[in-house]
N, C-alpha and C positions, 0 to 999 in steps of 0.2 A: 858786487860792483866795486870801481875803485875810481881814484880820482887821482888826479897829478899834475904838476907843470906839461903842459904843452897838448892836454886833453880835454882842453875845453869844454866840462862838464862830466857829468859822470856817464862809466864806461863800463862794456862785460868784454869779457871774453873777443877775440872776433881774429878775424883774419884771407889768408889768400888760400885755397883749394889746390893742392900740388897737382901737378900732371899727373893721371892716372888714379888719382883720390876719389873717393865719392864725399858731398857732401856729409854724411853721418861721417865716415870717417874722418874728413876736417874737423868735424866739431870735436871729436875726442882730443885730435892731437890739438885743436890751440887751446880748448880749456886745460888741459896738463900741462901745456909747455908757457900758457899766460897766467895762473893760476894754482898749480901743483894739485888740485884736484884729480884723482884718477879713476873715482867710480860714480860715472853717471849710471843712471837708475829711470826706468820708465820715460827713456828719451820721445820726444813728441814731434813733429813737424808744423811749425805754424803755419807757416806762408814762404814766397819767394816772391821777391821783387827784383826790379830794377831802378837803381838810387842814381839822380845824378847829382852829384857833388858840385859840378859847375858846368854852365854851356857853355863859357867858350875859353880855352878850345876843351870839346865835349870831355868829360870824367864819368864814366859811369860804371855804378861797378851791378852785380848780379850776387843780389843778397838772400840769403836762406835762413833763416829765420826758427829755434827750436825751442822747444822746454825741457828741462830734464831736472828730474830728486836730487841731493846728495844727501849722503849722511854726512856729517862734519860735526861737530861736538865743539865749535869754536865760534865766536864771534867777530870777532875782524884775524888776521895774518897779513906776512908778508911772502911775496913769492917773488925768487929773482929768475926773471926770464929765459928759459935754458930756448932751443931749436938753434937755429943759425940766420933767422930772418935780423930787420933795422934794429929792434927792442933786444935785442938779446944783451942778457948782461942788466938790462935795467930792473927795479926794485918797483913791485907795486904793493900798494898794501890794500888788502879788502876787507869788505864791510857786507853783511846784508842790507837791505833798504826793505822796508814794508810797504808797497804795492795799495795801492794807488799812490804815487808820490806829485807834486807839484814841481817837482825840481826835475828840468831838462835834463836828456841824455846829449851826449855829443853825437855827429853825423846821422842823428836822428834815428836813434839804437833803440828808442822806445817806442818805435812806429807801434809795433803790434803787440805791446805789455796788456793791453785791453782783451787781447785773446782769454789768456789765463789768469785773468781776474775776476 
């Protein structure tokens, strides 16, 4: 997870599904290009929804929801944002979090953390 100016709470991975993508494949590229991770391991599928950010005028995005391993050997990094999306260029630094936490995700990123717990 990470946290920053202007992300009101803590945050994973996340992002937009390119034309012609499938969800799994999104998930690979924004965790590598939000993250520097590049091997996920025993990817899972939670749930899909549909989140609306605000009614009026309507926001709603169609969210897909996974679990997946990494091996990592580290406890917090920083990764600066490569792709070509808004973040690019920006610095985040992350952190594991031990599950169950009391402390709010932003856009409400931890709807289904209760799955894999």
């Amino acid at each position: 997870m990470f946290e920053g100016p202007g992300h009101d709470g803590l945050q994973i991975p996340k992002g937009t599904i390119e034309p012609g993508e499938s969800p799994w494949d999104a998930l690979e590229r924004e965790v590598w290009e939000e993250s520097g991770l590049t091997t996920l391991q025993n990817i899972e599928h939670l749930t899909s929804d549909v989140w609306t950010r605000r009614r009026t005028p309507p926001k709603r995005y169609h969210r897909h929801f996974f679990h997946a391993e990494v091996d990592v050997d580290r406890d917090t990094w920083t990764h600066v944002v490569t792709g070509d999306g808004d973040e690019q260029g920006a610095e985040f630094t992350y952190s594991w979090l031990e599950l169950p936490t009391t402390r709010e995700f932003a856009l409400a990123l931890d709807d289904y953390v209760h799955l894999r717990i």
